[in-house]
N, C-alpha and C positions, 0 to 999 in steps of 0.2 A: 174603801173610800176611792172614787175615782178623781183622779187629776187632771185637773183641768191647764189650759196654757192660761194665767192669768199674765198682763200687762201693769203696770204701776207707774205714771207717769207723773212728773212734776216738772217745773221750769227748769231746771238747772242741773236737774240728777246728781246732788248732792248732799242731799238732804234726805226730804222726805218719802219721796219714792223708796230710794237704798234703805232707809230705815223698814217700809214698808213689804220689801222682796226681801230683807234680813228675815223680818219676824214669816211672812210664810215662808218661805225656805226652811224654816226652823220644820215647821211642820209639814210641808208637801215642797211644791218647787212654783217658783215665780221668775220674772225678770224685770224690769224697771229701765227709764228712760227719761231723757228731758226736751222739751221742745225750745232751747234757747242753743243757736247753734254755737254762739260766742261760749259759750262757756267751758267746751274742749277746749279753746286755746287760752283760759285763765285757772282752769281745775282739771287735772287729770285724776283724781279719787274723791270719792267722798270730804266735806270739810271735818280737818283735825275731830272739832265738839262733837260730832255726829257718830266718828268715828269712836271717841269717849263714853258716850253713852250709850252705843250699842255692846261696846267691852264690860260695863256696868250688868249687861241684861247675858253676859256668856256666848256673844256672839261676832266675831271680829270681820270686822267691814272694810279693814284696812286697805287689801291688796284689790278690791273692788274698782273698774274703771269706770268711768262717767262714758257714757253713750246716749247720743242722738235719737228718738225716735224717726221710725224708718215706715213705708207702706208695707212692706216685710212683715215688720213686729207686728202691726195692725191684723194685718191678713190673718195673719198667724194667732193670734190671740182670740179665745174663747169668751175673756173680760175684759172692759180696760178700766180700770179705777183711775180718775184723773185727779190731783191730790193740787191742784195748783189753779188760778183762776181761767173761764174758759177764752177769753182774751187772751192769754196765753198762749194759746194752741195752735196748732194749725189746722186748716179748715178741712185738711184729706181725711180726717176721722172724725170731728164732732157731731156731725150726723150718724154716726154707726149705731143702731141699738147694741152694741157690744158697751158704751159707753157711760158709764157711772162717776157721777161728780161725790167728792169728798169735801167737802168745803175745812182744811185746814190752813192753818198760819202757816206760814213760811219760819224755820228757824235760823234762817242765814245770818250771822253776825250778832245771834243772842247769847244771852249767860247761859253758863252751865244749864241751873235749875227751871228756865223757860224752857231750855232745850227738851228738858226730861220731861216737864208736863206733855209737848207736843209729841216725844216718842212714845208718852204713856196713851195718851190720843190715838195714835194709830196702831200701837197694839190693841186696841179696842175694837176698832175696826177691823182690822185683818182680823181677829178671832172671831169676830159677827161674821166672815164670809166662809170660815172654815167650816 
């Protein structure tokens, strides 16, 4: 199988993304990102729930930082799955054909069990790009 640099972005990088570079990391290597620059200085890791539910799936997210995407990651990336809405983003990469929309929920400030449907969502997805 060859490996690809795949990108995984969401708003915030705390969620959905990190869930999403958890699950392919399981099985090749990813990295993820968020385009909200506020939210280094309100979250330095993954939230707590997110953090719960990937421990659930055998895979700990805990020590994971929250990062910025950059023109860098872009460049660098062979895909970029964007898991958040594209208002969201910033305009240096939505024109990329490197560029794939996921249209998923945001789990920020949900219960447990909304949490897990959404992590079960995007293991579905990441296993469609494996």
């Amino acid at each position: 199988m060859k490996i690809e640099k795949i990108l995984f972005v969401c708003y915030g990088n705390v969620g959905r993304s990190q869930m999403a570079e958890a699950y392919y990391n399981h099985f090749t290597k990813a990295i993820s990102a968020g385009t909200d620059p506020t939210t280094p200085e309100r979250y330095s890791k993954p939230s707590l729930e997110i953090i719960k539910v990937m421990k659930e799936e055998g895979m700990d997210i805990s020590k994971k930082k929250v990062k910025m995407i950059n023109v860098n990651m872009v460049k660098n990336s062979k895909k970029i799955y964007i898991l958040c809405k594209q208002e969201l983003c910033p305009n240096f990469f939505l024109d990329s054909n490197k560029v794939v929309f996921w249209n998923i929920m945001d789990p920020h400030k949900m219960d447990t069990n909304n949490t897990r449907i959404i992590r079960d969502e995007i293991k579905k997805y990441v296993l469609s790009i494996i």
